[in-house]
PyMOL Python script that loads the backbone (N, CA, C, O; Angstrom):
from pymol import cmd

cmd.read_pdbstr("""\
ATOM      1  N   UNK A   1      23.703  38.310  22.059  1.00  0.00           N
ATOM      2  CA  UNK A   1      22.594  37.405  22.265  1.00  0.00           C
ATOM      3  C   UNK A   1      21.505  37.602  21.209  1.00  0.00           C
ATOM      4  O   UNK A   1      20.886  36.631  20.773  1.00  0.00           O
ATOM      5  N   UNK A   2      21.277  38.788  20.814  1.00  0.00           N
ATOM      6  CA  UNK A   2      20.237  39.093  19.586  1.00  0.00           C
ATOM      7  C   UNK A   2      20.225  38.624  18.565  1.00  0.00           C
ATOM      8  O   UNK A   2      19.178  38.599  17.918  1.00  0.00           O
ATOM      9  N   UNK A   3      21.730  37.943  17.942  1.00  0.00           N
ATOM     10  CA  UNK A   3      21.871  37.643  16.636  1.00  0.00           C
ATOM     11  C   UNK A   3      21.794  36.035  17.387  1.00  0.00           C
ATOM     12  O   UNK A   3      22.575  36.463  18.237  1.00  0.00           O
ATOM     13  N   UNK A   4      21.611  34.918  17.728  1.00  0.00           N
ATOM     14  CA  UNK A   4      21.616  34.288  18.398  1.00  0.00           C
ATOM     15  C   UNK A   4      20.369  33.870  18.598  1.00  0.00           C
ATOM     16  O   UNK A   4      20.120  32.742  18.173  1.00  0.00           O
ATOM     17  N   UNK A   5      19.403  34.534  19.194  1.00  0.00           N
ATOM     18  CA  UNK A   5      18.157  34.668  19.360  1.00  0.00           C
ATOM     19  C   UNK A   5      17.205  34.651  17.669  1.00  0.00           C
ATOM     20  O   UNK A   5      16.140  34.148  17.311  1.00  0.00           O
ATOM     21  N   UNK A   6      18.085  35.339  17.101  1.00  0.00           N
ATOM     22  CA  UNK A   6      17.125  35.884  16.165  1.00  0.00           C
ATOM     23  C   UNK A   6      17.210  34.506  15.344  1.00  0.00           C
ATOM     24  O   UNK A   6      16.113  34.071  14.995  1.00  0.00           O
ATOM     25  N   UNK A   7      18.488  33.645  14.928  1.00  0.00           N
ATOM     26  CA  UNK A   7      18.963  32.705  14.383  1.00  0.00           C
ATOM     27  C   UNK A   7      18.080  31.457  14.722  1.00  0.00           C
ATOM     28  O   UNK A   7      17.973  30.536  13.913  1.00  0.00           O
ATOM     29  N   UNK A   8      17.404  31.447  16.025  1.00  0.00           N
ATOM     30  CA  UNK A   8      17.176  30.255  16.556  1.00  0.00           C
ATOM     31  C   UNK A   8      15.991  30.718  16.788  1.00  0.00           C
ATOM     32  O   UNK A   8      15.353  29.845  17.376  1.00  0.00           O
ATOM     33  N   UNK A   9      15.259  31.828  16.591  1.00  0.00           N
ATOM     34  CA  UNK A   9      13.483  32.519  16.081  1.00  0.00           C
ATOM     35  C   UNK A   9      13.098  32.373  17.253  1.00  0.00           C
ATOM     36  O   UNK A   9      12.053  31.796  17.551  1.00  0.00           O
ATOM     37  N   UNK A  10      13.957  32.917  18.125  1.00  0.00           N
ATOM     38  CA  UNK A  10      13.090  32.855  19.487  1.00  0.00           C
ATOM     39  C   UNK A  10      13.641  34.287  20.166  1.00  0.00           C
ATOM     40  O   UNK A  10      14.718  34.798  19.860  1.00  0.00           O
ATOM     41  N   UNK A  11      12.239  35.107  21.625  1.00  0.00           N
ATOM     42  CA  UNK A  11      13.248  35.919  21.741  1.00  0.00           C
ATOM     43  C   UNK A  11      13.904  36.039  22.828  1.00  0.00           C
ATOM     44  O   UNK A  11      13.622  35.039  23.488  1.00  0.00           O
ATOM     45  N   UNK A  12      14.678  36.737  23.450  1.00  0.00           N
ATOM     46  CA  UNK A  12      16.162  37.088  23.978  1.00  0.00           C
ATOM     47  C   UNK A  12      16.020  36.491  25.140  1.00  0.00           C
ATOM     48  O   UNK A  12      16.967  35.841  25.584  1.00  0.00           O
ATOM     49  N   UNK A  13      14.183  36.649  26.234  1.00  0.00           N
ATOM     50  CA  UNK A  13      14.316  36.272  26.869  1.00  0.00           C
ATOM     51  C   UNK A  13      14.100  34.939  26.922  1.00  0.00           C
ATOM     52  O   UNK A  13      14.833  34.427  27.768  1.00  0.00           O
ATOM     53  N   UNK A  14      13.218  33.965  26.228  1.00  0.00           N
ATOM     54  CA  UNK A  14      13.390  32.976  26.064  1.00  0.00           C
ATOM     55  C   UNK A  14      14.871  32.045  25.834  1.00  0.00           C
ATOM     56  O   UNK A  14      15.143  31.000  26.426  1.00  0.00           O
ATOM     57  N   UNK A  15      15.646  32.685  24.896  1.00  0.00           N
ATOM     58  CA  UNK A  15      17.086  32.347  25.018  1.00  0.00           C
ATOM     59  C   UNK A  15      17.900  32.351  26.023  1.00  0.00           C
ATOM     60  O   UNK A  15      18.713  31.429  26.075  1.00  0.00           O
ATOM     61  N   UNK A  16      17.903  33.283  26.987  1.00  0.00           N
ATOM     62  CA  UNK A  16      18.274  33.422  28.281  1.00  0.00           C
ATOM     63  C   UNK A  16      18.103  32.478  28.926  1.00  0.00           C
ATOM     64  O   UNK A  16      19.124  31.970  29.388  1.00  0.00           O
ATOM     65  N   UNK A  17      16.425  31.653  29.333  1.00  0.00           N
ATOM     66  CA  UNK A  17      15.810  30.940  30.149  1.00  0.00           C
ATOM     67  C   UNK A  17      16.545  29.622  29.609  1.00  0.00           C
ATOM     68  O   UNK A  17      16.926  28.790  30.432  1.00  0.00           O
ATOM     69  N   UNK A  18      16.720  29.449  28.435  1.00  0.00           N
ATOM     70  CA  UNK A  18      17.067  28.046  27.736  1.00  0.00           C
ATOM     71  C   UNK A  18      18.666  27.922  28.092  1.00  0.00           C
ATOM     72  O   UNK A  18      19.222  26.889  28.465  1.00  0.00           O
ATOM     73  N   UNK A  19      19.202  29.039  27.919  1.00  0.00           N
ATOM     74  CA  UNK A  19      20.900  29.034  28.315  1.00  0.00           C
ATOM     75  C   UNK A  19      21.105  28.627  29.739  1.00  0.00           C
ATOM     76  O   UNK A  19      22.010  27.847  30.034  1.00  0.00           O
ATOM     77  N   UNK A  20      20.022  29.297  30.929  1.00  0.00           N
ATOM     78  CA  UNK A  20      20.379  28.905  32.149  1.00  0.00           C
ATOM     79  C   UNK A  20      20.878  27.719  32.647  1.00  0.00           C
ATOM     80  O   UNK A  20      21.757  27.648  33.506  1.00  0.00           O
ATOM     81  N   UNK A  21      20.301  26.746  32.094  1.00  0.00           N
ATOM     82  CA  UNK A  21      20.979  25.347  32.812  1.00  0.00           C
ATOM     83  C   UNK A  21      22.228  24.852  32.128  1.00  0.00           C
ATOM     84  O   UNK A  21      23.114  24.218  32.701  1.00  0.00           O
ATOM     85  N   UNK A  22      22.223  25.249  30.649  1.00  0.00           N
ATOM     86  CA  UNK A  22      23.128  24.991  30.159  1.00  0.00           C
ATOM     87  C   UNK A  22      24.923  25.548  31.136  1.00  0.00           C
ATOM     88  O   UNK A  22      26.029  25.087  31.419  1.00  0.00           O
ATOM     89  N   UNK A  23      24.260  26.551  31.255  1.00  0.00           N
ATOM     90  CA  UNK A  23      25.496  27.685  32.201  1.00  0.00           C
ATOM     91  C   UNK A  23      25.436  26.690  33.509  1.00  0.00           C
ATOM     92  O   UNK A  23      26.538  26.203  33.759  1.00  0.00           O
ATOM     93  N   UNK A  24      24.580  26.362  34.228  1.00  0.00           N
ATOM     94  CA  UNK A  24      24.635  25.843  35.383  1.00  0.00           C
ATOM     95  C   UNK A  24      25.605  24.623  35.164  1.00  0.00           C
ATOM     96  O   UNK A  24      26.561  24.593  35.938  1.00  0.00           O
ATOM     97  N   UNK A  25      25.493  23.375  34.018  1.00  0.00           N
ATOM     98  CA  UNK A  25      26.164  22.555  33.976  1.00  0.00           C
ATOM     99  C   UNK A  25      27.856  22.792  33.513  1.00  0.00           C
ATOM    100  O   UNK A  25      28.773  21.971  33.523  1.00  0.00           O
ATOM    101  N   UNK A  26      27.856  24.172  33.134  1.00  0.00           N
ATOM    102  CA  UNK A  26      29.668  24.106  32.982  1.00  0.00           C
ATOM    103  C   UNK A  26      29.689  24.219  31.367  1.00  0.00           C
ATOM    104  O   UNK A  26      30.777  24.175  30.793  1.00  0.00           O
ATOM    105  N   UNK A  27      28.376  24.378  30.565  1.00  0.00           N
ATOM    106  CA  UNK A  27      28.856  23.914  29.028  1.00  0.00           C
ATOM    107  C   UNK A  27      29.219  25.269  28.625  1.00  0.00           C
ATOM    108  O   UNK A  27      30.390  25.554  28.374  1.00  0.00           O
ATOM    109  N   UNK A  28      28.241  26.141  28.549  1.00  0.00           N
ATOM    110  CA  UNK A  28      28.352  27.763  27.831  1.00  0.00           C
ATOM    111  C   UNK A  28      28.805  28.538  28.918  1.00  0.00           C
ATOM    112  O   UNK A  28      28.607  28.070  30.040  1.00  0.00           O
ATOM    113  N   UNK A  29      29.458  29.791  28.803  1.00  0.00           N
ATOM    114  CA  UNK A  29      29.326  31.033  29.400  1.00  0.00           C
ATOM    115  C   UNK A  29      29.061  32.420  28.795  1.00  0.00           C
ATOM    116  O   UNK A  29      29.224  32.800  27.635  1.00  0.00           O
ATOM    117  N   UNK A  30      28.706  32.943  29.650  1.00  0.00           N
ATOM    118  CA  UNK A  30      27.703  34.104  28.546  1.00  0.00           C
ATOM    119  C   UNK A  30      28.616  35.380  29.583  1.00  0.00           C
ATOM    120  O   UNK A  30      28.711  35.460  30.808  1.00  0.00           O
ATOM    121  N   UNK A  31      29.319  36.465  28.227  1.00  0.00           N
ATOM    122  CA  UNK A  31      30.130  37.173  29.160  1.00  0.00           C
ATOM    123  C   UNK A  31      29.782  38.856  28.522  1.00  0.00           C
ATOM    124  O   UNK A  31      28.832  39.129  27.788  1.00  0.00           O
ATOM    125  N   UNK A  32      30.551  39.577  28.897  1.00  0.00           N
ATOM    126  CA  UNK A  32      29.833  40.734  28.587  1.00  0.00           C
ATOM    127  C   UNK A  32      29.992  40.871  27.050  1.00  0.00           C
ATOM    128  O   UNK A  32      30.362  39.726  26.789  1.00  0.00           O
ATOM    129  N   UNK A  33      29.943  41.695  25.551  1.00  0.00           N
ATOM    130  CA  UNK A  33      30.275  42.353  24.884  1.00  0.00           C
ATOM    131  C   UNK A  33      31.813  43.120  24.813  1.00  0.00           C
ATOM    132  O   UNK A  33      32.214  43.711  25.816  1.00  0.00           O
ATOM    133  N   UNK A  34      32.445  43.084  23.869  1.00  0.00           N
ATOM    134  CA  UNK A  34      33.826  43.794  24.922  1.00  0.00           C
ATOM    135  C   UNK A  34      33.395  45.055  23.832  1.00  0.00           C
ATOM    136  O   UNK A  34      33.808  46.140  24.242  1.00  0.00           O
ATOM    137  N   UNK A  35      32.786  45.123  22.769  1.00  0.00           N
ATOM    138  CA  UNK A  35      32.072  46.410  22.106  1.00  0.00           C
ATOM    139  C   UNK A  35      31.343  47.026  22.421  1.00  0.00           C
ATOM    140  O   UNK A  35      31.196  48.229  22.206  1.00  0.00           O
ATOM    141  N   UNK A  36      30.568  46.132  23.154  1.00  0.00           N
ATOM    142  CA  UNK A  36      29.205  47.195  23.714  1.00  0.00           C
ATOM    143  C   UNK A  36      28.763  46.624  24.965  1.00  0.00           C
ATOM    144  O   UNK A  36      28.055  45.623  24.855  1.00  0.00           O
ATOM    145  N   UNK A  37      29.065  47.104  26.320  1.00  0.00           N
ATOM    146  CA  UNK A  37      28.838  46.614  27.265  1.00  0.00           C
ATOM    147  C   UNK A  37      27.474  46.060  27.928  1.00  0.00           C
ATOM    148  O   UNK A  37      27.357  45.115  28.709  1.00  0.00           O
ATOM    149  N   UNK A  38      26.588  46.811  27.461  1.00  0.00           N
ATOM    150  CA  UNK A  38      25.399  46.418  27.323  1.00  0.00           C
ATOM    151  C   UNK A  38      25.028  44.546  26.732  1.00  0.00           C
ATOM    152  O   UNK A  38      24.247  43.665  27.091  1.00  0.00           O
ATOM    153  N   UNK A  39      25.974  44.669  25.803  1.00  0.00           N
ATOM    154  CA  UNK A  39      25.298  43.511  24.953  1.00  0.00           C
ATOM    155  C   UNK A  39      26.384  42.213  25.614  1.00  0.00           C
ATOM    156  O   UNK A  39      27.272  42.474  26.425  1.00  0.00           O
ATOM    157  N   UNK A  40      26.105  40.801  25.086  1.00  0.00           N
ATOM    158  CA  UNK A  40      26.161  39.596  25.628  1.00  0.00           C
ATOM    159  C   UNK A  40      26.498  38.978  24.867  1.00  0.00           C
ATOM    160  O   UNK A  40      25.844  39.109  23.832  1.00  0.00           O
ATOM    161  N   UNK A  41      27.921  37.704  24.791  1.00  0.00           N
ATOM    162  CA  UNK A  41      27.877  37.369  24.039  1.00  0.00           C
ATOM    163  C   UNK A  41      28.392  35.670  24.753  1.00  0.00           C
ATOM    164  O   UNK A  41      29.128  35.398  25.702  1.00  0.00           O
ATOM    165  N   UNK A  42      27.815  35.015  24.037  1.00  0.00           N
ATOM    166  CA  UNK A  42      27.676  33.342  24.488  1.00  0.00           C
ATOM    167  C   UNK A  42      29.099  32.005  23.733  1.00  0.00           C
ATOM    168  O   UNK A  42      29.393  31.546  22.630  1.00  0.00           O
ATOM    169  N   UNK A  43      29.534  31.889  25.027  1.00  0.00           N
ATOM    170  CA  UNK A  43      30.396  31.373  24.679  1.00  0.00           C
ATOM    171  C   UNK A  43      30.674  29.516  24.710  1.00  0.00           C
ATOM    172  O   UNK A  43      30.629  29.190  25.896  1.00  0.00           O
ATOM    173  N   UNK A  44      30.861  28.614  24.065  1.00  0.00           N
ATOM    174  CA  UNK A  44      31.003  27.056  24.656  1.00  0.00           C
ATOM    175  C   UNK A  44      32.231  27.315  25.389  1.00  0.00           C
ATOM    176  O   UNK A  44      33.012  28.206  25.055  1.00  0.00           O
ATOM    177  N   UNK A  45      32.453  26.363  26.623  1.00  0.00           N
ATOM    178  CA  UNK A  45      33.135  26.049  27.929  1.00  0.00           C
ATOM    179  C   UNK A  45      34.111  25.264  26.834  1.00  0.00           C
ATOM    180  O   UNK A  45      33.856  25.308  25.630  1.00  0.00           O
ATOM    181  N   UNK A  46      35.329  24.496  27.402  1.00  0.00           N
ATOM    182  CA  UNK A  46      35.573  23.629  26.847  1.00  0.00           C
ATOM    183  C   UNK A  46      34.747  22.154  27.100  1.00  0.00           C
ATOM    184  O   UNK A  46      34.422  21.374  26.205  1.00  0.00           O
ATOM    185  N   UNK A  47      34.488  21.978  28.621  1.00  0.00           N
ATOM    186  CA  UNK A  47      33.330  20.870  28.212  1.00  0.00           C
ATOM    187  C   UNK A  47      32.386  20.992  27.364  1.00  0.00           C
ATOM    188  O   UNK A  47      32.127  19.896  26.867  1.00  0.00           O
ATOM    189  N   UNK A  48      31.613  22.004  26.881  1.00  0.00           N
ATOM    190  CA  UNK A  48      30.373  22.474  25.669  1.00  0.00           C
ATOM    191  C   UNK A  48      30.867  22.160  24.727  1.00  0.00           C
ATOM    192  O   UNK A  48      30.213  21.489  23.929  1.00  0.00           O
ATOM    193  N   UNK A  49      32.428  22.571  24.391  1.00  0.00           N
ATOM    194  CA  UNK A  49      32.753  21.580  23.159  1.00  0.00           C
ATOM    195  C   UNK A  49      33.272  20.159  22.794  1.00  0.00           C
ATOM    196  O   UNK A  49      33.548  19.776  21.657  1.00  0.00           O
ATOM    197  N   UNK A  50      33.358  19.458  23.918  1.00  0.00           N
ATOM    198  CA  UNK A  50      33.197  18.241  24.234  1.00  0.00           C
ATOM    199  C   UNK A  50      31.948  17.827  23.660  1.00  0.00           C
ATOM    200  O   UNK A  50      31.655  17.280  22.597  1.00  0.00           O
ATOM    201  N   UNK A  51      31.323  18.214  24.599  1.00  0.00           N
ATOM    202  CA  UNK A  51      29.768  17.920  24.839  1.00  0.00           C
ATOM    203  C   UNK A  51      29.364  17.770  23.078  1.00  0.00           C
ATOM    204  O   UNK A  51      29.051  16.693  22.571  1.00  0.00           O
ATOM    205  N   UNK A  52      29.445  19.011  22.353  1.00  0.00           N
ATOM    206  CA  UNK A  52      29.246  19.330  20.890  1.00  0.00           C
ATOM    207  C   UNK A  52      29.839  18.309  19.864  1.00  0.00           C
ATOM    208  O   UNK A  52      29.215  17.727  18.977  1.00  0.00           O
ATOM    209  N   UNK A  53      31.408  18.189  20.216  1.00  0.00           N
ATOM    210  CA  UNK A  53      32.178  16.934  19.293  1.00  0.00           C
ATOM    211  C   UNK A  53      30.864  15.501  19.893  1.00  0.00           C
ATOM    212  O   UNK A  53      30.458  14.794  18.970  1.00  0.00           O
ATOM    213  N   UNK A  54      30.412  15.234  21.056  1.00  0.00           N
ATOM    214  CA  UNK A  54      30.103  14.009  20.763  1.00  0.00           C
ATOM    215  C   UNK A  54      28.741  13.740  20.392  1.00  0.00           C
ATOM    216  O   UNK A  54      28.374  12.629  20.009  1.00  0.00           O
ATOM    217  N   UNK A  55      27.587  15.267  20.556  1.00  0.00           N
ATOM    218  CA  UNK A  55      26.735  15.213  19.537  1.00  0.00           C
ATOM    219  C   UNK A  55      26.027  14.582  18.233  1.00  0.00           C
ATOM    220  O   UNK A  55      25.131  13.830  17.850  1.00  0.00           O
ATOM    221  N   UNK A  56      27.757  15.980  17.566  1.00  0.00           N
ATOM    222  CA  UNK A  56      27.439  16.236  16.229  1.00  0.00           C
ATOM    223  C   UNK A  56      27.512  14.549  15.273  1.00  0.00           C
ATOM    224  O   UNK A  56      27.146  14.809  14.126  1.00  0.00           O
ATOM    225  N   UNK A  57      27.675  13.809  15.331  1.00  0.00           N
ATOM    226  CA  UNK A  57      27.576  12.361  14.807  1.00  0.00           C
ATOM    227  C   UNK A  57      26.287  12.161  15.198  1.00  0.00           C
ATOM    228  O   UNK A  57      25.457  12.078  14.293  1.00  0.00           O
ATOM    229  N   UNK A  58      25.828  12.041  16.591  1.00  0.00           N
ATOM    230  CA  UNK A  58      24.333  11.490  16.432  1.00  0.00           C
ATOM    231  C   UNK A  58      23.529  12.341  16.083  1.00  0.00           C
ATOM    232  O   UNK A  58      22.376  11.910  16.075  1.00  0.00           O
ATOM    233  N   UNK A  59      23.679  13.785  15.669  1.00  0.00           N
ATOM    234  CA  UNK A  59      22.714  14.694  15.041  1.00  0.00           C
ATOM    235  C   UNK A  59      22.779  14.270  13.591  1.00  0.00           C
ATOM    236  O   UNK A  59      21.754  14.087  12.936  1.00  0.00           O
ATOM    237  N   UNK A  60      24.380  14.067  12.941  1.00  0.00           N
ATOM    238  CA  UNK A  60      24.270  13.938  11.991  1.00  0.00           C
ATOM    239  C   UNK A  60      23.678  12.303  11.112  1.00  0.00           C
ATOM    240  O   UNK A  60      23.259  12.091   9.974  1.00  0.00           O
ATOM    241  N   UNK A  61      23.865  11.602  12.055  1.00  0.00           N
ATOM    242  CA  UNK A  61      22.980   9.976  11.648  1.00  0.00           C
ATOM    243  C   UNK A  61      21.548  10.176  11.330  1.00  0.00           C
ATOM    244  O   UNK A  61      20.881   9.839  10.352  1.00  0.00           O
ATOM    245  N   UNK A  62      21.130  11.084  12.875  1.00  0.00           N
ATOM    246  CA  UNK A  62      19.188  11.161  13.168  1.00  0.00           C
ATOM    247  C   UNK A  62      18.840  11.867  11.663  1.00  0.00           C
ATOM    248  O   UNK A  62      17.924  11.604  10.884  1.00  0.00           O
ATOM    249  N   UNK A  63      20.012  12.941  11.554  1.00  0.00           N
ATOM    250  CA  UNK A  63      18.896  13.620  10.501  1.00  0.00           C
ATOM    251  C   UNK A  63      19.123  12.705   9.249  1.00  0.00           C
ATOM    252  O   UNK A  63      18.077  12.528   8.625  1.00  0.00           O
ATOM    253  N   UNK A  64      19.825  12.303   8.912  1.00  0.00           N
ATOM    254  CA  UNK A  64      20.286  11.359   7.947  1.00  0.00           C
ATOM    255  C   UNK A  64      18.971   9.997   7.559  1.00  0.00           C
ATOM    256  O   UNK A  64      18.414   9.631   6.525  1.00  0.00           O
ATOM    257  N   UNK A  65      18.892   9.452   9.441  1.00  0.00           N
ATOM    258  CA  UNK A  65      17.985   8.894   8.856  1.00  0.00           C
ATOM    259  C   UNK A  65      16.081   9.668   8.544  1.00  0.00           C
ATOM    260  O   UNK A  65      15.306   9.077   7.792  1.00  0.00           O
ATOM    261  N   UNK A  66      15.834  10.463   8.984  1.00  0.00           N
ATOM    262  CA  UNK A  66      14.577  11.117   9.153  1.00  0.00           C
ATOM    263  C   UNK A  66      14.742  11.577   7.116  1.00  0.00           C
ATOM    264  O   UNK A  66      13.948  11.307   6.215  1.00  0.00           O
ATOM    265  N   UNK A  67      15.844  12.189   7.061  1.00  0.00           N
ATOM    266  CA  UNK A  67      16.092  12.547   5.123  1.00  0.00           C
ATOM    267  C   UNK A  67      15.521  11.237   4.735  1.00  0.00           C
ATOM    268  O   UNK A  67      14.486  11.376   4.083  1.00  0.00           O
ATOM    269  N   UNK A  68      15.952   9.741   4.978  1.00  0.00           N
ATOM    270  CA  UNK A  68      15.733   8.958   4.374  1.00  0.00           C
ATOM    271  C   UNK A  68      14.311   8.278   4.446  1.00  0.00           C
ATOM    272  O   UNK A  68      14.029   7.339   3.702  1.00  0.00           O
ATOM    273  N   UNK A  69      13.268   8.883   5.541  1.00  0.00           N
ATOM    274  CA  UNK A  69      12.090   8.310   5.582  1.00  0.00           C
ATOM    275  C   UNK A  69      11.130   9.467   4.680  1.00  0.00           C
ATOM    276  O   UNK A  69       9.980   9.028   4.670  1.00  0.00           O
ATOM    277  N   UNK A  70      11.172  10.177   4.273  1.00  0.00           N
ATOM    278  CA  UNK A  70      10.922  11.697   3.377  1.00  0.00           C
ATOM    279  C   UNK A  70      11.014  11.183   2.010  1.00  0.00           C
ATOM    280  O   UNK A  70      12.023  10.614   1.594  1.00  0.00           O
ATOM    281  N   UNK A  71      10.001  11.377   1.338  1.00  0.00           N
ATOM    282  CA  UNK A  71      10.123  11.475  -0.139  1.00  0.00           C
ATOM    283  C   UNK A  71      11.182  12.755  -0.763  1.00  0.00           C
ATOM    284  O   UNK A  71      11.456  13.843  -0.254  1.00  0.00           O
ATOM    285  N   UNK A  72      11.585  12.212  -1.913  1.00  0.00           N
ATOM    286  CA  UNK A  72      12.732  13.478  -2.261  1.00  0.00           C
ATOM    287  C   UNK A  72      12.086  14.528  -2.377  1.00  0.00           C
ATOM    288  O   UNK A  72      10.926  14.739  -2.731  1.00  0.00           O
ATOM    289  N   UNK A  73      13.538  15.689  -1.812  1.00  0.00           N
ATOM    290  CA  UNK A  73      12.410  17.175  -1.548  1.00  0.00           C
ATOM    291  C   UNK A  73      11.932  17.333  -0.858  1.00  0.00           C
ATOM    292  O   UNK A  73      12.070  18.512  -0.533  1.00  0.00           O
ATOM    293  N   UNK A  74      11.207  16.755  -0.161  1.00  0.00           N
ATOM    294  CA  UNK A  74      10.579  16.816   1.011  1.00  0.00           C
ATOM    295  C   UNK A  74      11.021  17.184   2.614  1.00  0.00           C
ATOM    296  O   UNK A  74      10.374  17.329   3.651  1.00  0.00           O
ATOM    297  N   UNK A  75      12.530  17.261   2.252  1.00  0.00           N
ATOM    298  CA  UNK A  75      13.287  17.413   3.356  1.00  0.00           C
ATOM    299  C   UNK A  75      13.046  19.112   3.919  1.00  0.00           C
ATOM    300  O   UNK A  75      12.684  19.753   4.905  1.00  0.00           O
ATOM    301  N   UNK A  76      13.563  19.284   2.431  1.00  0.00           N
ATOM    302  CA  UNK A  76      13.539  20.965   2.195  1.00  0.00           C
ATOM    303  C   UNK A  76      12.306  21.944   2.595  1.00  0.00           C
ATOM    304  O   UNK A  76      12.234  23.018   3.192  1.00  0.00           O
ATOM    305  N   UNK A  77      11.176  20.885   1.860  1.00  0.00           N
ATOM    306  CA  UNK A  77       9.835  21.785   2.107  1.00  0.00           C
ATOM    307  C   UNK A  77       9.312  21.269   3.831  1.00  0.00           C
ATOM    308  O   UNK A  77       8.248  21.717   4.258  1.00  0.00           O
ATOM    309  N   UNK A  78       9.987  20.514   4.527  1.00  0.00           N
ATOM    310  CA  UNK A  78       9.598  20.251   6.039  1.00  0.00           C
ATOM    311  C   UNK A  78      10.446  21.603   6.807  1.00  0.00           C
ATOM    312  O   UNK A  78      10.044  22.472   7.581  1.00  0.00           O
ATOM    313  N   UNK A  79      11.479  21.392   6.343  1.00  0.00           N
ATOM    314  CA  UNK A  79      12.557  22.326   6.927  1.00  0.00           C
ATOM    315  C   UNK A  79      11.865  24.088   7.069  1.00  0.00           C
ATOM    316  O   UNK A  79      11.950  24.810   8.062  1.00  0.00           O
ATOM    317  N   UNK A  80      11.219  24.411   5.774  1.00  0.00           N
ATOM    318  CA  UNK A  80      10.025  25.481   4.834  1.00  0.00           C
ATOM    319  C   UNK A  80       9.381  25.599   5.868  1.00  0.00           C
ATOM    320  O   UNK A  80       9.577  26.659   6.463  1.00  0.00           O
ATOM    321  N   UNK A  81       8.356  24.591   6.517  1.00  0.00           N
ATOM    322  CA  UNK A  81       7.160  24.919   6.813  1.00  0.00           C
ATOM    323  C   UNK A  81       7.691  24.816   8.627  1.00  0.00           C
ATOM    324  O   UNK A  81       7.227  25.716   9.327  1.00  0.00           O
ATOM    325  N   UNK A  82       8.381  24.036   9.162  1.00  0.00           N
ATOM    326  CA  UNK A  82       8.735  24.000  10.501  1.00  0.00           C
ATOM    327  C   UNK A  82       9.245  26.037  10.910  1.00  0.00           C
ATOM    328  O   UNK A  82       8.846  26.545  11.958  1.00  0.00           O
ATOM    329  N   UNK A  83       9.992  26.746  10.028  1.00  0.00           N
ATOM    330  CA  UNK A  83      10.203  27.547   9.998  1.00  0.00           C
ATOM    331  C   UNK A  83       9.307  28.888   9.552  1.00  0.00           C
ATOM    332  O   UNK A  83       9.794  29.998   9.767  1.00  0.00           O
ATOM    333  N   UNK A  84       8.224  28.790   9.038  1.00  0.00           N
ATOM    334  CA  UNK A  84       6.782  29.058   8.971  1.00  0.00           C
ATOM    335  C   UNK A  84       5.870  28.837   9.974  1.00  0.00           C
ATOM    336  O   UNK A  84       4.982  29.676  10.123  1.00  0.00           O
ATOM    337  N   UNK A  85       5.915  27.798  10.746  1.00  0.00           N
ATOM    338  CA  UNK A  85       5.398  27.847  12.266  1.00  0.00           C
ATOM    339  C   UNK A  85       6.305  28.240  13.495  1.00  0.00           C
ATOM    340  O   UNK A  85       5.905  28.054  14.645  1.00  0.00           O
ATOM    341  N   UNK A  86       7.446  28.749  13.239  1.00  0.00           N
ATOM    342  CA  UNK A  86       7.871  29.106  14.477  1.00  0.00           C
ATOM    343  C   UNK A  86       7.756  30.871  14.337  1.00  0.00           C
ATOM    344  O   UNK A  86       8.066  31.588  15.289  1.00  0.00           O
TER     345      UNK A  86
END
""", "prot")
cmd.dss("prot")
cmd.show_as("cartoon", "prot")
cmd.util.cbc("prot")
cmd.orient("prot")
């Protein structure tokens, strides 16, 4: 969950709180570590990867069009500074 957390700049317990419903609906499961029992590691359901295949097209249009309302470059330095405020 740490590398996970750390990826998405938030921390562990916040990630937790955000996974909960996800787990409730059937998409992820979050199971032990089989290295370190302590630790957690998050898995997509096969519905989650359902869910993900029918996404990734409208993630990839939105950002497509948001690139295209951006002066050039500008994508990059939004991407910069969104990641500077989190």
């Amino acid at each position: 969950m740490g590398p996970v957390a750390s990826l998405l700049a938030m921390d562990r317990t916040t990630l937790t709180a955000a996974l909960k419903p996800l787990q409730r609906r059937g998409l992820v499961e979050i199971i032990p570590d089989p290295n370190d029992r302590r630790g957690k590691r998050i898995g997509l359901t096969p519905a989650g990867m359902a869910l993900l295949v029918q996404a990734a097209p409208i993630w990839e249009s939105t950002s497509k069009e948001v690139r295209a309302l951006l002066p050039d470059g500008d994508a990059e330095r939004l991407r910069k500074n969104l990641l500077a405020l989190s």
